[in-house]
DSSP file (Angstrom, degrees, kcal/mol; ACC not computed):
  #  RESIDUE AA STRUCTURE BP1 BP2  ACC     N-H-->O    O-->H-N    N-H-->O    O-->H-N    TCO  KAPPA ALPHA  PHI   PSI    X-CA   Y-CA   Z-CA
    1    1 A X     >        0   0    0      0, 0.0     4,-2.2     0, 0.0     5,-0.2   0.000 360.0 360.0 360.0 -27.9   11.6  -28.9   10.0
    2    2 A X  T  4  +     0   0    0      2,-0.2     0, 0.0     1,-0.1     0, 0.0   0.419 360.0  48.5 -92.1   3.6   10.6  -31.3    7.2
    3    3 A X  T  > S+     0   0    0      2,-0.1     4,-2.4     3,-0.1    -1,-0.1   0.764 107.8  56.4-100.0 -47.9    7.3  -29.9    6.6
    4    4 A X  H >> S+     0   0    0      1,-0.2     3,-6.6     2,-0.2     4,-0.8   0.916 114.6  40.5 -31.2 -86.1    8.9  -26.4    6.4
    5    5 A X  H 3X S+     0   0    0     -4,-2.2     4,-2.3     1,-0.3    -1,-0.2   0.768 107.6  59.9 -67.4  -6.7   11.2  -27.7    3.6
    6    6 A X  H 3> S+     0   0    0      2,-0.2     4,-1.0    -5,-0.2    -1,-0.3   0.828 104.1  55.6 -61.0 -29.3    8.5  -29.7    1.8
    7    7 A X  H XX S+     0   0    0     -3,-6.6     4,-4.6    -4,-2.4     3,-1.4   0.975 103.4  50.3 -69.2 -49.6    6.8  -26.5    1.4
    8    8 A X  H 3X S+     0   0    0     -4,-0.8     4,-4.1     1,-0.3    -2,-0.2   0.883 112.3  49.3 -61.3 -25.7    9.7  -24.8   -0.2
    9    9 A X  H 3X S+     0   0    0     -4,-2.3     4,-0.8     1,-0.2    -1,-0.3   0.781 105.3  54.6 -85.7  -5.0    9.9  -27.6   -2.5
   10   10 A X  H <X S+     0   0    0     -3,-1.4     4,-0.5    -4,-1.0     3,-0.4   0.877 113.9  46.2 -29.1 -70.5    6.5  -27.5   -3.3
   11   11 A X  H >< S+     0   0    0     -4,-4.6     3,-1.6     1,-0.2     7,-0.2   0.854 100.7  60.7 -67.9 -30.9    7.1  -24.0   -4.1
   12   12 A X  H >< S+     0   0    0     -4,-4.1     3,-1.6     1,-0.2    -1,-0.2   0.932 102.1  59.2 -41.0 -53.5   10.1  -24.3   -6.1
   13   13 A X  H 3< S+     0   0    0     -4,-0.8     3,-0.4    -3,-0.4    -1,-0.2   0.566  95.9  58.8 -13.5 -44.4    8.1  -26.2   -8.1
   14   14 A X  T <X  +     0   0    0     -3,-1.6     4,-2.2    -4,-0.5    -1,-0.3  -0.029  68.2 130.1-113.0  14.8    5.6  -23.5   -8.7
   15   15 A X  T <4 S+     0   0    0     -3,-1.6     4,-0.4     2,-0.2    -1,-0.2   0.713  72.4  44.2 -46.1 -27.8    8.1  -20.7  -10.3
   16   16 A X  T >> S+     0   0    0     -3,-0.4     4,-2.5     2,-0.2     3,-0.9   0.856 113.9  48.1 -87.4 -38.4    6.4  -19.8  -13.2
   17   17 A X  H 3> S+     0   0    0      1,-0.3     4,-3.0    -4,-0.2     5,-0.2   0.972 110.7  50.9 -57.4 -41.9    3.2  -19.6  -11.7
   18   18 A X  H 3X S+     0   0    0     -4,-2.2     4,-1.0     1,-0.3    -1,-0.3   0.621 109.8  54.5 -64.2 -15.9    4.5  -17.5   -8.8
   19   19 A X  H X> S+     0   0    0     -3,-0.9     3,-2.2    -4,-0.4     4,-1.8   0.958 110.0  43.6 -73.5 -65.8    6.1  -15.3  -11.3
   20   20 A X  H 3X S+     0   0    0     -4,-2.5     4,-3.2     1,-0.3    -2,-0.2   0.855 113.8  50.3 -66.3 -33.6    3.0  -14.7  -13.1
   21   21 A X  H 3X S+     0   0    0     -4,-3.0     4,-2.4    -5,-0.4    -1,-0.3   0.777 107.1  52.0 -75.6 -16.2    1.1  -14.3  -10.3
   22   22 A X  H <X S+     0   0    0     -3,-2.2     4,-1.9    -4,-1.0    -2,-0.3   0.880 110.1  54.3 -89.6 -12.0    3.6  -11.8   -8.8
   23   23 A X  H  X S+     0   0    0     -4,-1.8     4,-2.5     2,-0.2    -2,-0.2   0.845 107.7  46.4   2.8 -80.5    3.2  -10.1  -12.0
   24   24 A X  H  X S+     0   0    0     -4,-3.2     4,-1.1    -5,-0.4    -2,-0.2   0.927 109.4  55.8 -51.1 -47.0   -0.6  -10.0  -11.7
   25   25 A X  H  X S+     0   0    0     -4,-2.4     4,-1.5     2,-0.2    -2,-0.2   0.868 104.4  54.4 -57.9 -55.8   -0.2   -8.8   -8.3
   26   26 A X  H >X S+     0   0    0     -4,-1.9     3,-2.3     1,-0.2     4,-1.1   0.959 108.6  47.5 -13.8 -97.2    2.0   -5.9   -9.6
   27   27 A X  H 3< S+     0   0    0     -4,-2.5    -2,-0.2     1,-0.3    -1,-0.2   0.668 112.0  50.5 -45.9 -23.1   -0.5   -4.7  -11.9
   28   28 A X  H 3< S+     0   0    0     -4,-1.1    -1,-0.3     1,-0.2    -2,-0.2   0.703 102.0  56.9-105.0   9.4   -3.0   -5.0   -9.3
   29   29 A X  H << S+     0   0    0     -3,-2.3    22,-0.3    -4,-1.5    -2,-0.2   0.191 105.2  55.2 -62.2 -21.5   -1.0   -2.8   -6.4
   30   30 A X  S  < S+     0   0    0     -4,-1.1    -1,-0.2    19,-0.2    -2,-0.1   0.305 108.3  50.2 -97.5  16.2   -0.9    0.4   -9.1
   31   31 A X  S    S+     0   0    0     -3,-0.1    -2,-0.2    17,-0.0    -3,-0.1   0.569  93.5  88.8-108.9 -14.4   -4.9   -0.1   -9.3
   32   32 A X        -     0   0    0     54,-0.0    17,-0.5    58,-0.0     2,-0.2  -0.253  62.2-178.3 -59.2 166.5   -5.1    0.0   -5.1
   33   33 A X        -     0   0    0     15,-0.2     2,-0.2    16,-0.1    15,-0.2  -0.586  10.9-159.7-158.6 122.3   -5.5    3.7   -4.2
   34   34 A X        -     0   0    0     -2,-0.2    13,-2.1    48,-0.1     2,-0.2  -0.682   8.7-139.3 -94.6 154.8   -5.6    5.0   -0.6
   35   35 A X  B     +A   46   0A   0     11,-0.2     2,-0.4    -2,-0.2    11,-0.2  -0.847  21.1 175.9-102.2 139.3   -7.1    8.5    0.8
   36   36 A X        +     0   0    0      9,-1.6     9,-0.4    -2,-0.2     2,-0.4  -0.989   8.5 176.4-116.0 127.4   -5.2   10.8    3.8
   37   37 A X        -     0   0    0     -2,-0.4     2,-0.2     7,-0.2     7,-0.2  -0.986  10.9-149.2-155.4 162.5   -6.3   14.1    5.1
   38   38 A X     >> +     0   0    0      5,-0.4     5,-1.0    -2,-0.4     4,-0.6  -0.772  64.6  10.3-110.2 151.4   -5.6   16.7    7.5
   39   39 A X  T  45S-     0   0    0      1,-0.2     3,-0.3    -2,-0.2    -1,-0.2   0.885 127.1 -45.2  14.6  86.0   -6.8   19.1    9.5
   40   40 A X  T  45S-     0   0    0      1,-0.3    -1,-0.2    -3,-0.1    -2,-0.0   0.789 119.0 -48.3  41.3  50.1  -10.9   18.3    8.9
   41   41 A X  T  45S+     0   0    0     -3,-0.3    18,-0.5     2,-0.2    -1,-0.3   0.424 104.3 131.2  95.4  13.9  -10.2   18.0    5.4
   42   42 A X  T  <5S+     0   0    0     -4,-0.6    17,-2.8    -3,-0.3     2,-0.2   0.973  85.6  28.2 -54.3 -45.4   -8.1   21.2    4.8
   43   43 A X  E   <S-B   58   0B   0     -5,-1.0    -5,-0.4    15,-0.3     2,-0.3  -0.615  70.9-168.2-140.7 149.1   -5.5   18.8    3.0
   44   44 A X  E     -B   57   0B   0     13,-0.7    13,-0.8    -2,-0.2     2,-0.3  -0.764   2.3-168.1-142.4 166.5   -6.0   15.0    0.9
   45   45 A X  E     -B   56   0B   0     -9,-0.4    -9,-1.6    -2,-0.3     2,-0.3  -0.842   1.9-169.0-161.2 146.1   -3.3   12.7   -0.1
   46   46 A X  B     -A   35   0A   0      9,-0.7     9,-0.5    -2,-0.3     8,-0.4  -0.880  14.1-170.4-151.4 146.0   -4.4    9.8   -2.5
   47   47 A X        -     0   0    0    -13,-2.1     2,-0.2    -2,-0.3     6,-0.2  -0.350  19.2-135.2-101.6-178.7   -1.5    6.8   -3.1
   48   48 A X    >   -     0   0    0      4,-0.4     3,-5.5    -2,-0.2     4,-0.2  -0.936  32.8-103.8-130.5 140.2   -1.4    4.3   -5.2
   49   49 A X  T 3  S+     0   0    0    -17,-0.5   -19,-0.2     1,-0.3   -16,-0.1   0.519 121.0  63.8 -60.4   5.5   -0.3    0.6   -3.9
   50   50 A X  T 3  S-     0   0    0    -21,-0.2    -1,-0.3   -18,-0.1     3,-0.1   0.463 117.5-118.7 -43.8 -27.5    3.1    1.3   -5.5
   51   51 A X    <   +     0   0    0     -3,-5.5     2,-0.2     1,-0.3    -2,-0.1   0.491  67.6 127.6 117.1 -23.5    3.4    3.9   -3.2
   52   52 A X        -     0   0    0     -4,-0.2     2,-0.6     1,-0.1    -4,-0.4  -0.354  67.5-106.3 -93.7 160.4    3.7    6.8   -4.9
   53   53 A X        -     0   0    0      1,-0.2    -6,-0.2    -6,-0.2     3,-0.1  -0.842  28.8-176.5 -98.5 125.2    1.7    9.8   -4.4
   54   54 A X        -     0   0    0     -2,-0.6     2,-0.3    -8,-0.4    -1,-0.2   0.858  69.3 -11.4-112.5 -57.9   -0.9    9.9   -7.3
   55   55 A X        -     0   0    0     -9,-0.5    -9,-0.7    -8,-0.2     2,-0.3  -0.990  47.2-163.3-153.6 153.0   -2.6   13.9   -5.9
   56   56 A X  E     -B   45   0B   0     -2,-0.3     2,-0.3   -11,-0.2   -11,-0.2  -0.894  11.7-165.7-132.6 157.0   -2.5   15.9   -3.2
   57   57 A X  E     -B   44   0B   0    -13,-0.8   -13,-0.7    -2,-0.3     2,-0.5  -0.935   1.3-169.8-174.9 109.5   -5.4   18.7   -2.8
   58   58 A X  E     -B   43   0B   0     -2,-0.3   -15,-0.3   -15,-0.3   -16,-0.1  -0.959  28.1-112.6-142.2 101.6   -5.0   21.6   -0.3
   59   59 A X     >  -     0   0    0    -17,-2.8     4,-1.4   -18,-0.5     5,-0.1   0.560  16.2-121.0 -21.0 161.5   -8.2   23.8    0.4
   60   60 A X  T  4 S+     0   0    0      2,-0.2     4,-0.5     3,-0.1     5,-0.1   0.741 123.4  52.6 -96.9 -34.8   -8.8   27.4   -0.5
   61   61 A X  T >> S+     0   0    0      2,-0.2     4,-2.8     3,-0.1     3,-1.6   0.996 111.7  42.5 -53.6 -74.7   -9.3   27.4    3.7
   62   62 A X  T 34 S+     0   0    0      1,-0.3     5,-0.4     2,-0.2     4,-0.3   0.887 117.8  50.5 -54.3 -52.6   -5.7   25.6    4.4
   63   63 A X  T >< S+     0   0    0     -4,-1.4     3,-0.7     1,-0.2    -1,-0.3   0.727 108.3  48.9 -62.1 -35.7   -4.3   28.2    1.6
   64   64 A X  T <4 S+     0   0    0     -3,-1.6    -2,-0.2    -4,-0.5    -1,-0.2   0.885  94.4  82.5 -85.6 -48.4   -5.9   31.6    3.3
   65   65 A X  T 3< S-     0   0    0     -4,-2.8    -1,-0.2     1,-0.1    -2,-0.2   0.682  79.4-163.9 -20.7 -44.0   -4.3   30.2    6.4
   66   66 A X    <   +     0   0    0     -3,-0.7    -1,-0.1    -4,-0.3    -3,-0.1   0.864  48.5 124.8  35.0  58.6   -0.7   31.8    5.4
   67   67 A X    >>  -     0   0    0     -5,-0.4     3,-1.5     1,-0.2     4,-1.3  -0.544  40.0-177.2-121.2  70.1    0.9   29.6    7.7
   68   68 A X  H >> S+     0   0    0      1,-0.3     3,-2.5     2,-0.3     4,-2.1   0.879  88.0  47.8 -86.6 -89.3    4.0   27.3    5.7
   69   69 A X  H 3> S+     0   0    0      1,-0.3     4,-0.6     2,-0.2    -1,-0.3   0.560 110.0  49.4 -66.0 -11.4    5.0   25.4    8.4
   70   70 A X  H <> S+     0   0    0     -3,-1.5     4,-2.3     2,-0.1    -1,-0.3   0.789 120.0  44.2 -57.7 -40.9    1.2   24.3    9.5
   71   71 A X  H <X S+     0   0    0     -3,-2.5     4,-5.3    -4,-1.3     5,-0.2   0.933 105.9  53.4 -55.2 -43.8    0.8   23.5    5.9
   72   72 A X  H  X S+     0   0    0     -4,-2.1     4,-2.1     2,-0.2    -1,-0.2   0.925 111.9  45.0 -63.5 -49.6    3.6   21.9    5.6
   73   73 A X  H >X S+     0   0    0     -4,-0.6     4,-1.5    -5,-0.4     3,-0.7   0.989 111.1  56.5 -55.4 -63.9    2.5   19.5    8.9
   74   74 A X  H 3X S+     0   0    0     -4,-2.3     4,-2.3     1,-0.3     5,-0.4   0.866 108.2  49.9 -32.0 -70.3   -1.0   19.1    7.3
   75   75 A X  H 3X S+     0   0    0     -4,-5.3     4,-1.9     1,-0.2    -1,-0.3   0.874 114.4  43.7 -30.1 -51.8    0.9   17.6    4.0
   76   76 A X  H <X S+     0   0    0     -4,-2.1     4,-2.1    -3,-0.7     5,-0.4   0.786 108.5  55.2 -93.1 -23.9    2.7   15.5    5.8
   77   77 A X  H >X S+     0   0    0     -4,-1.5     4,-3.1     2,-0.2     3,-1.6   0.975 113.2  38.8 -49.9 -92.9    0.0   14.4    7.9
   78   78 A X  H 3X S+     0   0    0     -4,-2.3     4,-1.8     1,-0.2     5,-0.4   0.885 106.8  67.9 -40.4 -31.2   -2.5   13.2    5.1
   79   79 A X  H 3X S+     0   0    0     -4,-1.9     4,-2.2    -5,-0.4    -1,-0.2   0.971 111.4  29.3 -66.6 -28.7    0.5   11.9    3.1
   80   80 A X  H <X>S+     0   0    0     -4,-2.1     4,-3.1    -3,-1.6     5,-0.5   0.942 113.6  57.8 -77.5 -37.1    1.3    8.8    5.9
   81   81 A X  I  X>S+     0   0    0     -4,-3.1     4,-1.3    -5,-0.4     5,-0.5   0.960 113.6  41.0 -59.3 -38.0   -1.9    8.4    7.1
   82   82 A X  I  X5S+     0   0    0     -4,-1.8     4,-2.9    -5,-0.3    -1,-0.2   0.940 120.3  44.0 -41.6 -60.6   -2.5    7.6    3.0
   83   83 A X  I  X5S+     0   0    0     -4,-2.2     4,-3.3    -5,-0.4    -1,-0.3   0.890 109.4  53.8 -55.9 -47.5    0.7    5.6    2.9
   84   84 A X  I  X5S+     0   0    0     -4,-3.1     4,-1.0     2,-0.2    -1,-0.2   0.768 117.6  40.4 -70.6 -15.9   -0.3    3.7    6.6
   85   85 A X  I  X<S+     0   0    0     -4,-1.3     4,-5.0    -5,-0.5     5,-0.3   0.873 116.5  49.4 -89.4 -41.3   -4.2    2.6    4.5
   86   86 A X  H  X<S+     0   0    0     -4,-2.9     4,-3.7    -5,-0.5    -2,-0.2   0.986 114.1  46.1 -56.3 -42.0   -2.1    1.8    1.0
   87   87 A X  H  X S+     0   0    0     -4,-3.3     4,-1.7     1,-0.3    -1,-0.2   0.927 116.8  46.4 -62.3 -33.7    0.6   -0.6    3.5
   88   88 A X  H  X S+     0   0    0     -4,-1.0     4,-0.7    -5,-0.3    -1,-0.3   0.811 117.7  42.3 -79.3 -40.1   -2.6   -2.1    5.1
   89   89 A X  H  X S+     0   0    0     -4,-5.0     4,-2.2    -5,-0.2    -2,-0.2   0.973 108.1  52.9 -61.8 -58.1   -4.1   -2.6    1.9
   90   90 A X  H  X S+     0   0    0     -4,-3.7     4,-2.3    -5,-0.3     5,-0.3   0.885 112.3  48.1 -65.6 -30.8   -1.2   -3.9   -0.3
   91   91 A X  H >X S+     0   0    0     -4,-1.7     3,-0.9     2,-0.2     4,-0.7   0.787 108.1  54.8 -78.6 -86.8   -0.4   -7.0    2.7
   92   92 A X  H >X S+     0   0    0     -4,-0.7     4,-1.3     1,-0.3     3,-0.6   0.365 115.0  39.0 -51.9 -66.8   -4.3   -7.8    2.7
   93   93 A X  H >X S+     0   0    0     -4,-2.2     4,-1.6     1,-0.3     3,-0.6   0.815 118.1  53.1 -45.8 -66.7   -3.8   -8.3   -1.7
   94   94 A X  H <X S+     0   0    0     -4,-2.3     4,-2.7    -3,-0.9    -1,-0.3   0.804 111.6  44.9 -47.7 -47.5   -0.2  -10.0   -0.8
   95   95 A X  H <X S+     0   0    0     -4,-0.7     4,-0.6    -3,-0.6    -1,-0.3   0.906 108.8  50.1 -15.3 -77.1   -2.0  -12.4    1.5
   96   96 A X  H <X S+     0   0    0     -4,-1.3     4,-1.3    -3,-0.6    -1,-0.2   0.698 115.1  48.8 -67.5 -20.4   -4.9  -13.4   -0.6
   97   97 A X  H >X S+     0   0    0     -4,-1.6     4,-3.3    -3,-0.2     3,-0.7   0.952 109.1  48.8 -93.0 -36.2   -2.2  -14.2   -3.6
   98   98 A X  H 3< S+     0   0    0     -4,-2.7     4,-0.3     1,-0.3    -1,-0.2   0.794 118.0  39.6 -84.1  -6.7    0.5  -16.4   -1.5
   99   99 A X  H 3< S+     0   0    0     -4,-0.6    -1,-0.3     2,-0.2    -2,-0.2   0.850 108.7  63.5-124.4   8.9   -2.3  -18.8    0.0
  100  100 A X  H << S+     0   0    0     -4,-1.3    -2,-0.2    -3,-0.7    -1,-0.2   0.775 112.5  39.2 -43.6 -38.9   -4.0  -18.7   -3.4
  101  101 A X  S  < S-     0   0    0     -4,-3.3    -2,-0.2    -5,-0.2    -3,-0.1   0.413 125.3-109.3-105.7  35.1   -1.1  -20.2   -4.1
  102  102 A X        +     0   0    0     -4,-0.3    -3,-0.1    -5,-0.2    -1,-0.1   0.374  69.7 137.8  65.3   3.3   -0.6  -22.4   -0.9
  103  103 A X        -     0   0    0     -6,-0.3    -1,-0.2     1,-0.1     2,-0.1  -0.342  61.3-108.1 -65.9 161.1    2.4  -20.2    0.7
  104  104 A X        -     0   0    0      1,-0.1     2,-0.6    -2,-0.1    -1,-0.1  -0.522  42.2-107.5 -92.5 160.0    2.2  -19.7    4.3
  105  105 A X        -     0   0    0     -2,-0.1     2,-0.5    -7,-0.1    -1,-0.1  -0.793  31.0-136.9-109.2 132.3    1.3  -16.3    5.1
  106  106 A X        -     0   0    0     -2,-0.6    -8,-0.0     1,-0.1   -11,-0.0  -0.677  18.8-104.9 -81.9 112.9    3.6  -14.0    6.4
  107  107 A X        -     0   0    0     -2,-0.5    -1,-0.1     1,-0.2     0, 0.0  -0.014  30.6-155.8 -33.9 122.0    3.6  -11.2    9.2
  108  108 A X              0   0    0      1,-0.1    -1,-0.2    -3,-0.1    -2,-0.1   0.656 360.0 360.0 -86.6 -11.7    3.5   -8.1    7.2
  109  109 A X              0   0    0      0, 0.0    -1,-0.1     0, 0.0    -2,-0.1   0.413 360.0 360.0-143.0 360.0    5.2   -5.9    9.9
């Protein structure tokens, strides 16, 4: 129990840096960018480690289809698998910055 709270005071300690670094860390989670796709490529999803869906790109094949609610599956498909790479990405970056800065690292899920 006394190592636990030695750490947090350790960390308290280290507020500006941890600011700056969660800062840094920001800026470098909008530079992450994960890919998704669907049905052999019919469909793409690209993130960003924000989260946000930066393009989606659905084939001249997927489009001929005239099927909405296949499409519609296909969309939604590539957009988690996209989302599932960015979440797997963005804890690796969170990792590497809290035990740069000597915090214990935490189960991301």
């Amino acid at each position: 129990m006394f190592k636990e709270l030695g750490q947090m005071m350790s960390m308290l300690k280290n507020l500006p840096k941890m600011k700056e670094e969660a800062e840094k860390l920001q800026q470098q989670l909008a530079q992450i960018h994960a890919d998704g796709n669907a049905g052999g490529g019919m469909v793409t999803a690209r993130v960003n480690g924000t989260m946000q869906l930066v393009s989606c790109t659905i084939s001249e094949d997927a489009l001929k289809m005239q099927d909405k609610e296949m499409l519609e599956d296909l969309v939604t498909a590539a957009v988690n698998q996209a989302l599932q790479k960015a979440r797997e990405l963005v804890a690796e970056e969170t990792g590497k910055m809290a035990m740069g800065m000597g915090m214990p690292n935490f189960p991301t899920s």
